[in-house]
C-alpha positions as a printed NumPy array, in Angstrom:
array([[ 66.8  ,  96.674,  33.93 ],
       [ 68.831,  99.7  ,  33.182],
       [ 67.804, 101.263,  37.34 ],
       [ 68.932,  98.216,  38.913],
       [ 71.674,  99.128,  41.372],
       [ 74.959,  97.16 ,  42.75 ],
       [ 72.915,  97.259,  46.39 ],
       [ 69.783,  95.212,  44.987],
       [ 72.483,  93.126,  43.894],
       [ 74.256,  92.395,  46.292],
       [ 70.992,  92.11 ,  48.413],
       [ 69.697,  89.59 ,  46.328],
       [ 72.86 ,  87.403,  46.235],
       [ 72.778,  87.105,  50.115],
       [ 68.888,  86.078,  49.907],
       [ 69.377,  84.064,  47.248],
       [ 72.72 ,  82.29 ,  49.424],
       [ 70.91 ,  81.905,  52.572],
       [ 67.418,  81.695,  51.445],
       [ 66.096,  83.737,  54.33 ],
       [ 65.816,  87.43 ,  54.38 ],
       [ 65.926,  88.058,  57.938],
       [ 69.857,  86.27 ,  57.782],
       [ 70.56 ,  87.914,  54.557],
       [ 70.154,  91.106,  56.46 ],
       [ 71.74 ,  90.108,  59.21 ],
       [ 74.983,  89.819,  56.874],
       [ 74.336,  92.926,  55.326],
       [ 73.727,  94.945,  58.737],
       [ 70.284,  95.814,  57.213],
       [ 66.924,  95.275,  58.827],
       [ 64.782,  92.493,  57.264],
       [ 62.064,  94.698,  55.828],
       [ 64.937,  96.714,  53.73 ],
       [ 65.931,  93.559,  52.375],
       [ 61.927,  93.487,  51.482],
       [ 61.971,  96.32 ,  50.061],
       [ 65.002,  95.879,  47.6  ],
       [ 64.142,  92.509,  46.708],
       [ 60.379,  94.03 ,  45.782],
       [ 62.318,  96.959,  43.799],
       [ 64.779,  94.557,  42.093],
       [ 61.587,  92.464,  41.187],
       [ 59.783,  95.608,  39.817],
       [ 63.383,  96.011,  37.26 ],
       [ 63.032,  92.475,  36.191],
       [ 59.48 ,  92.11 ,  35.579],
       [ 59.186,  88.929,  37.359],
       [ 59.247,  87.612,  41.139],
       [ 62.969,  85.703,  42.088],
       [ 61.579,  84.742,  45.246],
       [ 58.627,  82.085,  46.299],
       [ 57.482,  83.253,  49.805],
       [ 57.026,  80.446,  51.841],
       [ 56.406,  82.296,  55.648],
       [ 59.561,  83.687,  56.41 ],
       [ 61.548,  81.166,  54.425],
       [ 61.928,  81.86 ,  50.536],
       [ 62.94 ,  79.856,  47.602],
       [ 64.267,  80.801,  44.241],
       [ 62.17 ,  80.704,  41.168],
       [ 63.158,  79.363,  37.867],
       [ 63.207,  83.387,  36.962],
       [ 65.55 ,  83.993,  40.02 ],
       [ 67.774,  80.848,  39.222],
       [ 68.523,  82.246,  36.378],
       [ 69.382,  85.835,  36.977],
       [ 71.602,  84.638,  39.903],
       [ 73.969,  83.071,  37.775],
       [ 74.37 ,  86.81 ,  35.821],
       [ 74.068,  88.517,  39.482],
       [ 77.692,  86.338,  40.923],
       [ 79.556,  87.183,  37.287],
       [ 78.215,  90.829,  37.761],
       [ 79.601,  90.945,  41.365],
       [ 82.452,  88.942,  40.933],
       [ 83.922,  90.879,  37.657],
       [ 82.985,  94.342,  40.328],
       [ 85.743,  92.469,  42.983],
       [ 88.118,  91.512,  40.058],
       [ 88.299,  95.401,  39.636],
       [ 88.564,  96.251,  43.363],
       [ 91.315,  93.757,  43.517],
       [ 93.032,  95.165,  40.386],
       [ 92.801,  98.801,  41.531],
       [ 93.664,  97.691,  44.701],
       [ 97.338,  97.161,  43.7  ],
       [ 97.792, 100.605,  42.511],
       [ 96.874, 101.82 ,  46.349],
       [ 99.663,  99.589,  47.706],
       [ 98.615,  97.542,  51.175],
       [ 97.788, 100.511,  53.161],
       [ 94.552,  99.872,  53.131],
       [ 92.583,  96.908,  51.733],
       [ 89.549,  93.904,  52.237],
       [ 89.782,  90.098,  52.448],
       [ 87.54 ,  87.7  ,  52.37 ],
       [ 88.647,  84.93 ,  54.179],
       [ 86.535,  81.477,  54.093],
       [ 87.296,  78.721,  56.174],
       [ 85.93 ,  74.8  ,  57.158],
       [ 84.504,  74.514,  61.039],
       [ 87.452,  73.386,  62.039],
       [ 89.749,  75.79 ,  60.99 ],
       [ 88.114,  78.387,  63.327],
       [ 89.959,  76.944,  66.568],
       [ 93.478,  78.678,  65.352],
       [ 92.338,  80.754,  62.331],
       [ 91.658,  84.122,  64.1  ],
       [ 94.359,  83.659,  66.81 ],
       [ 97.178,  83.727,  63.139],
       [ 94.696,  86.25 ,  61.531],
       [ 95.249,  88.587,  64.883],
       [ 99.221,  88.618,  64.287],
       [ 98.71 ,  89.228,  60.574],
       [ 96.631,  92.044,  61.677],
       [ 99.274,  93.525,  63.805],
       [101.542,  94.206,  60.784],
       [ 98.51 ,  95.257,  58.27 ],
       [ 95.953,  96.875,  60.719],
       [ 94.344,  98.466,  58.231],
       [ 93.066,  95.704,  56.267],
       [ 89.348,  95.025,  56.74 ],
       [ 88.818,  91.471,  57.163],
       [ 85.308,  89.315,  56.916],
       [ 85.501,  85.433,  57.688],
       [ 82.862,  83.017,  56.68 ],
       [ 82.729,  80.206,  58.264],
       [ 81.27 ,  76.753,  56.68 ],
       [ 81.832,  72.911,  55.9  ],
       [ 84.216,  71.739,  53.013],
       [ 81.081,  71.511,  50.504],
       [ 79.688,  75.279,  51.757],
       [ 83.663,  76.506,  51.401],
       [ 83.876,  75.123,  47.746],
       [ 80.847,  77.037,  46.401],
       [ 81.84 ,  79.886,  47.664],
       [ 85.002,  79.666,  46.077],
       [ 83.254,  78.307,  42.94 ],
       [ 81.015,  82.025,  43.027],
       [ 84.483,  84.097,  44.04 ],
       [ 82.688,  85.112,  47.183],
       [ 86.087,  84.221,  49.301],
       [ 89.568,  85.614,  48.208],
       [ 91.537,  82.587,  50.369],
       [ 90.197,  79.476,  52.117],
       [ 91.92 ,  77.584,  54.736],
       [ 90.577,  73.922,  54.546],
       [ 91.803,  70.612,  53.952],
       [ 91.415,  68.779,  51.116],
       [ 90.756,  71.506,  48.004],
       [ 87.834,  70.466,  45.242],
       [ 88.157,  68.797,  42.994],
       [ 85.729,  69.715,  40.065],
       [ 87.193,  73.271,  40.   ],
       [ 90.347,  74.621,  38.944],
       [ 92.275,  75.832,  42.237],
       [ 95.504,  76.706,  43.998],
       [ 95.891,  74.919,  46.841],
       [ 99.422,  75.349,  49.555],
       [100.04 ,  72.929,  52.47 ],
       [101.442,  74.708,  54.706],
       [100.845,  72.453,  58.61 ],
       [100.197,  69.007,  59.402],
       [ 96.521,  68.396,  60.395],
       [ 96.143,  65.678,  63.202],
       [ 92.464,  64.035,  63.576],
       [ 91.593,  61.191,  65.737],
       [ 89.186,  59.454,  67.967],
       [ 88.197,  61.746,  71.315],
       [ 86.345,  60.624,  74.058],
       [ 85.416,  61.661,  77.833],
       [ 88.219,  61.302,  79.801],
       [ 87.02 ,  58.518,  82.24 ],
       [ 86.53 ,  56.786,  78.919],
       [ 87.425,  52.511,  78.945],
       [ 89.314,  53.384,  75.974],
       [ 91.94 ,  55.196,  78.173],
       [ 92.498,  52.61 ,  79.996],
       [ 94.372,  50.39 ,  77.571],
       [ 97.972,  50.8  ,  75.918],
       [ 96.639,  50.863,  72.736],
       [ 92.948,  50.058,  71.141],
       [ 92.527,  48.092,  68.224],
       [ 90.616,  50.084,  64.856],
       [ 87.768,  46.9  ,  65.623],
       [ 87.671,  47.186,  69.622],
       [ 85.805,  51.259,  68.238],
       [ 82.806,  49.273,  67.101],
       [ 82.271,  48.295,  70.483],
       [ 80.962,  51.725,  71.299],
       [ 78.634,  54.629,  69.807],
       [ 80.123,  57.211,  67.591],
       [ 78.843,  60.914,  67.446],
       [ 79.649,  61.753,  64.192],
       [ 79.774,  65.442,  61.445],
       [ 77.53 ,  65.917,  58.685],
       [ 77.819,  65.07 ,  55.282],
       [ 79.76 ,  67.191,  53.348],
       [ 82.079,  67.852,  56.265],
       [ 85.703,  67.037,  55.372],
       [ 86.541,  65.494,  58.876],
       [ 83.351,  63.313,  57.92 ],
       [ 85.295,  62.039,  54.412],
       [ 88.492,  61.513,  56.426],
       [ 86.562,  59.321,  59.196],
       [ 85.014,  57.307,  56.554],
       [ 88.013,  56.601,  54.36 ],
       [ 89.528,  55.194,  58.071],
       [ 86.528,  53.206,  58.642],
       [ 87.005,  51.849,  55.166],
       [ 90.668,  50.542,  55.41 ],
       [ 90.324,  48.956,  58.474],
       [ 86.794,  47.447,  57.664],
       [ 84.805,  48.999,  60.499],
       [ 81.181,  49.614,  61.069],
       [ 81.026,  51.859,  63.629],
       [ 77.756,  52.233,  65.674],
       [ 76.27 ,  55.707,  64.643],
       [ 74.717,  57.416,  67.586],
       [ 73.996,  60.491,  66.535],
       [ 74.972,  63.331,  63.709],
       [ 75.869,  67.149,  63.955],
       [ 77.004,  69.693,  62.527],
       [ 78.993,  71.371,  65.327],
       [ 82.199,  70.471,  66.732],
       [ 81.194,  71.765,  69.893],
       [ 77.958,  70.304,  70.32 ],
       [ 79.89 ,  66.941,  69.32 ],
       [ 82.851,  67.725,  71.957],
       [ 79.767,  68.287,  74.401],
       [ 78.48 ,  65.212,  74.174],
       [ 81.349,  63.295,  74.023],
       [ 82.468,  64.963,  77.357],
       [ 79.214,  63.935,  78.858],
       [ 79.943,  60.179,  78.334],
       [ 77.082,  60.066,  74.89 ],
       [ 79.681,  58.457,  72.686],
       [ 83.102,  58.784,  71.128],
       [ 84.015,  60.605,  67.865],
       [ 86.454,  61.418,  64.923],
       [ 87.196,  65.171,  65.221],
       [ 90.104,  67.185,  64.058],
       [ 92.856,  67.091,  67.582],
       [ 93.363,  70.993,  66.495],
       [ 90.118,  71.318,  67.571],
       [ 90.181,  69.89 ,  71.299],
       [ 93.008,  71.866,  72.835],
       [ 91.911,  73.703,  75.346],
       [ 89.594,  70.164,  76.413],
       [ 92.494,  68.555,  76.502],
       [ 94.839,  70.486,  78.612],
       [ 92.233,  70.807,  80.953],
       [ 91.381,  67.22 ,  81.424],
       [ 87.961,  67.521,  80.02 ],
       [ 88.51 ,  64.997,  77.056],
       [ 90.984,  62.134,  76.256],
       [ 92.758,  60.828,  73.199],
       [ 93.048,  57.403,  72.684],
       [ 95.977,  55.853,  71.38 ],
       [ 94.153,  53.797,  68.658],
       [ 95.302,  51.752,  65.681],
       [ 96.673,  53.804,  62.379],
       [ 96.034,  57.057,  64.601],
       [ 96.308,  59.907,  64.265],
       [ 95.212,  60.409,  60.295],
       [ 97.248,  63.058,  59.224],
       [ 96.456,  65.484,  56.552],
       [ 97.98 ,  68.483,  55.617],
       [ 96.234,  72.187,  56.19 ],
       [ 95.928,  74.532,  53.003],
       [ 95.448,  77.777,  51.513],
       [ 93.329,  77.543,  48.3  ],
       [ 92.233,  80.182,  45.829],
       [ 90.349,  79.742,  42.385],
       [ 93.072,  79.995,  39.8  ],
       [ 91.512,  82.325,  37.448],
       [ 90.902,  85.008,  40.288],
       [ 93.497,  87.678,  40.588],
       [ 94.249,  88.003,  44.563],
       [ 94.452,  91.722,  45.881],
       [ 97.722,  92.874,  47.683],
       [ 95.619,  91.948,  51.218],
       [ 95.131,  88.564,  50.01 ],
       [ 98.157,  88.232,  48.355],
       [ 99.776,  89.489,  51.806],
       [ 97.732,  87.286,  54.107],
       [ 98.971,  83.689,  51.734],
       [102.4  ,  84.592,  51.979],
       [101.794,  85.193,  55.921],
       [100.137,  81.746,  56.39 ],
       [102.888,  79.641,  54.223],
       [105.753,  81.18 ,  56.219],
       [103.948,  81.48 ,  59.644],
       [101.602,  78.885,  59.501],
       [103.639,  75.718,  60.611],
       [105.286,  77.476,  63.246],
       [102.621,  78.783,  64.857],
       [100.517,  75.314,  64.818],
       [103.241,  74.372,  66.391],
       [103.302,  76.604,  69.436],
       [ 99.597,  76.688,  69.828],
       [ 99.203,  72.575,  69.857],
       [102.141,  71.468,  71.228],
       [102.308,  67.528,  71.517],
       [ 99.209,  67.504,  69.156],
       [101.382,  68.416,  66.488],
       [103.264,  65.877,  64.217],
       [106.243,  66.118,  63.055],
       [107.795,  68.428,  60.493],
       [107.778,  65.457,  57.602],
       [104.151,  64.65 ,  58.237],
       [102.896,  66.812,  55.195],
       [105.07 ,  64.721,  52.3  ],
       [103.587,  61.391,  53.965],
       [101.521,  59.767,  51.776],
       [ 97.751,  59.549,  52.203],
       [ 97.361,  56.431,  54.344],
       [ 97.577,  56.685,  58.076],
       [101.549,  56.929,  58.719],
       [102.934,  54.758,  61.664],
       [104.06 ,  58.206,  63.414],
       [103.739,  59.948,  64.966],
       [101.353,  58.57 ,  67.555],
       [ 98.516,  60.785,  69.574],
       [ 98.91 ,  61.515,  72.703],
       [ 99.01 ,  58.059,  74.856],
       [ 96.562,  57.578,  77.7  ],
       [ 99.245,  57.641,  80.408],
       [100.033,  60.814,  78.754],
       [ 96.572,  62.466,  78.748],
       [ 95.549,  61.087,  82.509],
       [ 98.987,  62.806,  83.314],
       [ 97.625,  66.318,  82.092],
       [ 94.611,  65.955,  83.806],
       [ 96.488,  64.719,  87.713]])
Protein backbone atom coordinates (compact mmCIF):
# COMPACT_ATOMS: atom_id res chain seq x y z
CA UNK A 1 0.00 0.00 0.00
CA UNK A 2 3.13 2.00 0.09
CA UNK A 3 2.04 3.66 -4.02
CA UNK A 4 -1.23 4.68 -2.89
CA UNK A 5 -1.53 8.42 -3.46
CA UNK A 6 -3.58 11.37 -1.55
CA UNK A 7 -5.71 11.58 -5.14
CA UNK A 8 -6.96 7.79 -4.91
CA UNK A 9 -7.81 8.97 -1.64
CA UNK A 10 -9.55 11.49 -1.87
CA UNK A 11 -11.29 9.82 -4.94
CA UNK A 12 -12.37 7.09 -3.00
CA UNK A 13 -13.81 9.14 -0.08
CA UNK A 14 -16.19 10.99 -2.54
CA UNK A 15 -17.33 7.43 -4.04
CA UNK A 16 -17.50 6.00 -0.99
CA UNK A 17 -19.81 9.46 0.33
CA UNK A 18 -22.05 9.49 -2.56
CA UNK A 19 -21.97 5.97 -3.65
CA UNK A 20 -21.99 6.84 -7.32
CA UNK A 21 -18.98 7.50 -9.38
CA UNK A 22 -20.40 9.57 -11.99
CA UNK A 23 -21.39 12.31 -8.80
CA UNK A 24 -18.18 11.63 -7.11
CA UNK A 25 -16.62 13.02 -10.21
CA UNK A 26 -18.79 15.50 -10.64
CA UNK A 27 -17.41 16.91 -7.16
CA UNK A 28 -14.05 16.31 -8.06
CA UNK A 29 -14.31 18.04 -11.68
CA UNK A 30 -13.11 14.61 -13.02
CA UNK A 31 -14.80 12.54 -15.67
CA UNK A 32 -16.47 9.32 -14.42
CA UNK A 33 -14.14 6.85 -16.09
CA UNK A 34 -11.01 8.62 -14.14
CA UNK A 35 -12.79 8.01 -11.09
CA UNK A 36 -12.77 4.23 -12.68
CA UNK A 37 -9.64 4.20 -13.16
CA UNK A 38 -8.34 5.34 -9.63
CA UNK A 39 -10.74 3.38 -7.81
CA UNK A 40 -9.36 0.15 -10.05
CA UNK A 41 -5.64 1.43 -9.15
CA UNK A 42 -6.44 2.02 -5.44
CA UNK A 43 -8.02 -1.57 -5.55
CA UNK A 44 -4.84 -3.03 -7.24
CA UNK A 45 -2.73 -1.27 -3.76
CA UNK A 46 -5.12 -2.94 -1.46
CA UNK A 47 -5.46 -6.27 -2.84
CA UNK A 48 -9.10 -6.35 -2.56
CA UNK A 49 -12.26 -4.67 -4.36
CA UNK A 50 -13.98 -1.56 -1.96
CA UNK A 51 -16.65 -1.31 -4.33
CA UNK A 52 -19.74 -3.83 -5.32
CA UNK A 53 -20.81 -2.71 -8.86
CA UNK A 54 -24.31 -2.70 -9.04
CA UNK A 55 -24.92 -0.82 -12.83
CA UNK A 56 -23.86 2.50 -12.29
CA UNK A 57 -24.65 2.53 -8.60
CA UNK A 58 -21.91 1.01 -6.17
CA UNK A 59 -21.85 -0.13 -2.66
CA UNK A 60 -19.09 -0.53 -0.18
CA UNK A 61 -17.70 -3.86 0.74
CA UNK A 62 -16.90 -5.05 4.14
CA UNK A 63 -13.06 -4.53 2.73
CA UNK A 64 -13.99 -0.89 1.70
CA UNK A 65 -15.93 -0.20 5.05
CA UNK A 66 -13.13 -0.71 6.64
CA UNK A 67 -10.40 1.15 4.91
CA UNK A 68 -12.76 4.20 4.81
CA UNK A 69 -12.65 4.70 8.32
CA UNK A 70 -8.43 4.91 7.94
CA UNK A 71 -9.05 6.93 4.49
CA UNK A 72 -11.27 10.15 6.65
CA UNK A 73 -8.38 10.03 9.66
CA UNK A 74 -5.76 10.02 6.75
CA UNK A 75 -7.49 13.04 5.08
CA UNK A 76 -8.62 14.70 7.96
CA UNK A 77 -5.06 14.69 9.96
CA UNK A 78 -3.75 16.10 5.92
CA UNK A 79 -6.47 19.30 6.65
CA UNK A 80 -5.42 19.54 10.38
CA UNK A 81 -1.94 20.38 8.79
CA UNK A 82 -3.25 22.71 6.04
CA UNK A 83 -5.12 24.48 8.73
CA UNK A 84 -2.05 24.62 11.04
CA UNK A 85 0.31 25.87 8.31
CA UNK A 86 -2.26 27.95 7.26
CA UNK A 87 -1.76 30.34 10.22
CA UNK A 88 1.79 30.92 9.52
CA UNK A 89 0.60 32.41 5.86
CA UNK A 90 -1.70 34.89 7.64
CA UNK A 91 -5.41 35.32 5.80
CA UNK A 92 -4.12 36.35 2.53
CA UNK A 93 -4.97 33.51 1.07
CA UNK A 94 -6.87 30.48 2.41
CA UNK A 95 -9.96 27.52 1.91
CA UNK A 96 -13.21 26.93 3.83
CA UNK A 97 -15.39 24.48 3.85
CA UNK A 98 -18.56 25.67 4.67
CA UNK A 99 -21.60 23.07 5.31
CA UNK A 100 -24.95 24.12 5.75
CA UNK A 101 -28.89 22.57 6.33
CA UNK A 102 -31.40 23.32 3.12
CA UNK A 103 -32.58 26.00 4.66
CA UNK A 104 -29.77 27.92 5.41
CA UNK A 105 -29.06 28.38 1.65
CA UNK A 106 -31.84 31.23 1.26
CA UNK A 107 -29.37 33.92 3.13
CA UNK A 108 -26.11 31.91 3.45
CA UNK A 109 -24.36 33.05 0.20
CA UNK A 110 -25.95 36.56 0.14
CA UNK A 111 -23.58 37.02 4.09
CA UNK A 112 -20.87 34.74 2.50
CA UNK A 113 -20.71 37.47 -0.59
CA UNK A 114 -19.94 40.45 1.99
CA UNK A 115 -17.45 38.27 3.85
CA UNK A 116 -15.94 37.78 0.54
CA UNK A 117 -15.60 41.40 -0.15
CA UNK A 118 -13.14 41.88 2.76
CA UNK A 119 -11.21 38.33 2.21
CA UNK A 120 -11.47 37.86 -1.65
CA UNK A 121 -8.96 35.63 -1.70
CA UNK A 122 -10.31 32.92 0.29
CA UNK A 123 -11.52 29.93 -1.74
CA UNK A 124 -14.75 28.87 -0.51
CA UNK A 125 -16.77 25.34 -1.20
CA UNK A 126 -20.40 24.99 0.36
CA UNK A 127 -22.13 21.72 0.78
CA UNK A 128 -25.34 21.77 1.09
CA UNK A 129 -27.49 18.94 3.07
CA UNK A 130 -30.19 18.10 5.84
CA UNK A 131 -29.33 18.31 9.67
CA UNK A 132 -28.47 14.38 9.70
CA UNK A 133 -26.18 14.76 6.19
CA UNK A 134 -24.55 18.15 8.01
CA UNK A 135 -23.67 16.13 11.24
CA UNK A 136 -21.66 13.38 9.49
CA UNK A 137 -19.89 15.52 7.76
CA UNK A 138 -18.87 17.27 10.67
CA UNK A 139 -18.46 13.90 12.46
CA UNK A 140 -15.66 12.96 9.28
CA UNK A 141 -14.13 16.83 9.49
CA UNK A 142 -15.20 17.20 5.90
CA UNK A 143 -16.75 20.89 6.84
CA UNK A 144 -14.63 23.53 8.78
CA UNK A 145 -18.12 25.55 9.98
CA UNK A 146 -21.80 24.61 9.66
CA UNK A 147 -24.62 26.93 9.84
CA UNK A 148 -27.70 24.86 11.07
CA UNK A 149 -29.99 24.79 13.82
CA UNK A 150 -30.00 22.59 16.41
CA UNK A 151 -26.10 21.09 16.72
CA UNK A 152 -25.75 17.02 17.45
CA UNK A 153 -25.87 15.74 19.96
CA UNK A 154 -23.76 12.45 20.08
CA UNK A 155 -20.62 14.46 19.14
CA UNK A 156 -18.59 16.84 20.90
CA UNK A 157 -19.19 20.40 19.18
CA UNK A 158 -19.09 24.18 19.36
CA UNK A 159 -22.09 25.54 18.60
CA UNK A 160 -22.85 29.94 18.55
CA UNK A 161 -26.40 31.38 18.19
CA UNK A 162 -26.00 34.10 16.59
CA UNK A 163 -30.07 35.08 14.82
CA UNK A 164 -33.43 34.15 15.68
CA UNK A 165 -34.87 31.47 13.30
CA UNK A 166 -38.70 31.96 12.61
CA UNK A 167 -40.66 28.73 11.16
CA UNK A 168 -44.29 28.45 10.69
CA UNK A 169 -47.21 27.20 8.76
CA UNK A 170 -47.24 28.64 4.84
CA UNK A 171 -49.87 28.25 2.57
CA UNK A 172 -51.18 29.66 -0.97
CA UNK A 173 -52.26 32.90 -0.53
CA UNK A 174 -56.03 32.51 -1.40
CA UNK A 175 -55.70 30.00 1.40
CA UNK A 176 -59.17 29.75 4.04
CA UNK A 177 -56.62 29.99 6.61
CA UNK A 178 -56.05 33.71 5.70
CA UNK A 179 -59.13 34.50 6.11
CA UNK A 180 -59.45 34.28 9.87
CA UNK A 181 -57.83 36.50 12.75
CA UNK A 182 -56.17 33.78 14.09
CA UNK A 183 -56.35 29.73 13.50
CA UNK A 184 -56.43 27.42 16.19
CA UNK A 185 -53.13 24.59 16.35
CA UNK A 186 -56.49 21.88 15.88
CA UNK A 187 -58.45 23.92 13.04
CA UNK A 188 -54.51 22.62 10.85
CA UNK A 189 -55.85 19.10 10.95
CA UNK A 190 -58.57 20.16 8.91
CA UNK A 191 -56.31 20.30 5.91
CA UNK A 192 -53.32 18.30 4.14
CA UNK A 193 -49.81 19.00 5.12
CA UNK A 194 -46.79 18.74 2.63
CA UNK A 195 -44.22 17.93 4.80
CA UNK A 196 -39.65 17.49 4.82
CA UNK A 197 -37.97 14.33 5.16
CA UNK A 198 -36.78 12.63 8.00
CA UNK A 199 -33.76 13.74 9.28
CA UNK A 200 -34.56 17.30 8.30
CA UNK A 201 -34.37 19.65 11.31
CA UNK A 202 -37.49 21.77 10.24
CA UNK A 203 -39.11 18.14 10.21
CA UNK A 204 -38.04 17.64 14.25
CA UNK A 205 -39.24 21.19 14.96
CA UNK A 206 -42.78 20.51 13.17
CA UNK A 207 -43.17 17.40 15.07
CA UNK A 208 -42.24 18.58 18.54
CA UNK A 209 -45.28 21.41 17.64
CA UNK A 210 -47.56 18.76 16.61
CA UNK A 211 -46.73 17.05 19.86
CA UNK A 212 -47.56 19.89 22.39
CA UNK A 213 -50.60 20.81 20.98
CA UNK A 214 -51.77 17.12 20.32
CA UNK A 215 -52.25 17.30 16.56
CA UNK A 216 -52.43 14.74 13.86
CA UNK A 217 -51.98 16.45 10.95
CA UNK A 218 -53.13 14.89 7.59
CA UNK A 219 -49.84 13.95 5.69
CA UNK A 220 -50.20 14.58 2.02
CA UNK A 221 -47.15 14.17 0.76
CA UNK A 222 -43.14 14.19 1.73
CA UNK A 223 -40.01 15.95 0.13
CA UNK A 224 -37.00 16.76 0.42
CA UNK A 225 -36.93 20.23 -1.18
CA UNK A 226 -38.12 23.38 0.12
CA UNK A 227 -38.88 24.48 -3.18
CA UNK A 228 -40.66 21.68 -4.51
CA UNK A 229 -42.71 21.98 -1.08
CA UNK A 230 -43.19 25.96 -1.58
CA UNK A 231 -44.39 24.80 -5.19
CA UNK A 232 -46.95 22.89 -4.19
CA UNK A 233 -48.16 24.74 -1.53
CA UNK A 234 -48.48 27.76 -3.96
CA UNK A 235 -50.50 25.60 -6.23
CA UNK A 236 -53.25 25.05 -3.58
CA UNK A 237 -51.76 20.90 -2.83
CA UNK A 238 -51.61 21.54 0.88
CA UNK A 239 -50.13 23.64 3.64
CA UNK A 240 -46.74 23.15 5.38
CA UNK A 241 -44.19 23.85 8.26
CA UNK A 242 -41.16 25.49 6.58
CA UNK A 243 -38.55 27.77 7.94
CA UNK A 244 -40.27 31.83 7.18
CA UNK A 245 -36.39 32.60 6.20
CA UNK A 246 -37.05 30.55 3.53
CA UNK A 247 -40.27 32.18 1.82
CA UNK A 248 -39.18 35.77 1.38
CA UNK A 249 -39.14 36.58 -1.82
CA UNK A 250 -42.91 34.38 -2.02
CA UNK A 251 -43.99 36.45 0.34
CA UNK A 252 -43.30 39.92 -0.73
CA UNK A 253 -44.58 39.04 -3.88
CA UNK A 254 -47.91 37.74 -2.85
CA UNK A 255 -47.25 34.26 -3.97
CA UNK A 256 -47.66 32.60 -0.43
CA UNK A 257 -49.34 33.57 2.92
CA UNK A 258 -48.56 33.16 6.59
CA UNK A 259 -51.09 32.33 8.82
CA UNK A 260 -51.36 33.71 12.09
CA UNK A 261 -51.76 30.33 13.92
CA UNK A 262 -51.71 29.27 17.56
CA UNK A 263 -48.05 29.19 19.46
CA UNK A 264 -46.64 30.57 15.99
CA UNK A 265 -44.06 31.29 14.92
CA UNK A 266 -41.58 28.47 16.68
CA UNK A 267 -38.58 30.22 17.18
CA UNK A 268 -35.19 28.77 17.28
CA UNK A 269 -32.03 30.25 17.22
CA UNK A 270 -29.45 29.97 14.00
CA UNK A 271 -25.79 28.63 14.75
CA UNK A 272 -22.33 28.24 13.83
CA UNK A 273 -20.98 24.78 14.89
CA UNK A 274 -17.55 23.23 14.58
CA UNK A 275 -16.23 19.81 16.04
CA UNK A 276 -14.31 20.79 19.12
CA UNK A 277 -11.26 18.84 18.64
CA UNK A 278 -10.65 20.42 15.06
CA UNK A 279 -8.33 23.35 14.95
CA UNK A 280 -10.16 26.08 12.58
CA UNK A 281 -7.77 27.80 9.94
CA UNK A 282 -7.46 31.70 9.97
CA UNK A 283 -10.39 31.55 6.94
CA UNK A 284 -12.59 29.74 9.18
CA UNK A 285 -11.64 31.31 12.12
CA UNK A 286 -12.32 34.71 10.10
CA UNK A 287 -15.62 33.69 8.56
CA UNK A 288 -17.18 32.65 12.64
CA UNK A 289 -16.20 35.82 13.92
CA UNK A 290 -17.93 37.48 10.68
CA UNK A 291 -21.22 35.54 11.19
CA UNK A 292 -21.49 36.21 15.21
CA UNK A 293 -21.01 39.96 14.70
CA UNK A 294 -22.82 40.29 11.29
CA UNK A 295 -25.14 37.67 11.40
CA UNK A 296 -28.17 39.18 13.40
CA UNK A 297 -27.98 42.31 11.68
CA UNK A 298 -28.06 41.24 8.47
CA UNK A 299 -31.14 38.67 9.09
CA UNK A 300 -32.49 41.50 10.04
CA UNK A 301 -32.31 43.64 6.93
CA UNK A 302 -32.84 40.80 4.57
CA UNK A 303 -36.31 39.52 6.42
CA UNK A 304 -37.67 42.39 7.70
CA UNK A 305 -41.08 41.75 9.60
CA UNK A 306 -40.13 37.98 9.45
CA UNK A 307 -37.68 38.62 11.96
CA UNK A 308 -38.35 38.41 15.79
CA UNK A 309 -37.20 40.33 18.08
CA UNK A 310 -33.72 40.84 19.47
CA UNK A 311 -34.60 38.65 22.87
CA UNK A 312 -36.00 35.79 20.85
CA UNK A 313 -32.67 33.70 21.07
CA UNK A 314 -32.59 33.52 25.25
CA UNK A 315 -36.42 32.37 25.01
CA UNK A 316 -36.78 29.16 26.13
CA UNK A 317 -37.59 26.21 23.87
CA UNK A 318 -41.39 26.26 23.82
CA UNK A 319 -43.21 28.41 21.35
CA UNK A 320 -42.94 32.07 23.00
CA UNK A 321 -46.21 34.22 22.92
CA UNK A 322 -44.19 36.86 20.64
CA UNK A 323 -43.63 37.80 18.56
CA UNK A 324 -46.44 36.83 16.22
CA UNK A 325 -46.01 36.04 12.19
CA UNK A 326 -47.08 38.14 9.97
CA UNK A 327 -51.11 38.52 10.36
CA UNK A 328 -53.33 37.84 7.36
CA UNK A 329 -54.48 41.46 7.03
CA UNK A 330 -50.86 42.01 6.95
CA UNK A 331 -49.85 39.54 4.20
CA UNK A 332 -53.16 40.29 1.85
CA UNK A 333 -51.81 43.95 2.35
CA UNK A 334 -48.37 43.02 0.63
CA UNK A 335 -49.93 41.33 -1.99
CA UNK A 336 -52.90 44.59 -2.91
Amino acid sequence: MKNITLRQLRVFASAARLLNFGKAAAELHLTPPAVSMQIRELEQQVGLPLFERHGKSVSLTVTGEYFLVYTRRVLATLRDAEDALARFRGLQSGRLTLGLVSTAKYFVPRLLAQFREEHPHIEVRLVVGNSEQLVAQLQGKDVDLAIMGRPPRDIATRAEPFAAHPLGIVCAPDHPLLRREQVSAQALAQHPFIIRETGSGTRRAMEEYFREHHLLPRIEMELASNETIKQAVMAGMGISFLSLHSIGIELRHGLIGVPDVEGLPLVRSWQVVHVSSKLLSPSAEAFRYFVLEHGESFLAREFGALQPLPNALSAPPAPPAAPAAPSPRATRARRG
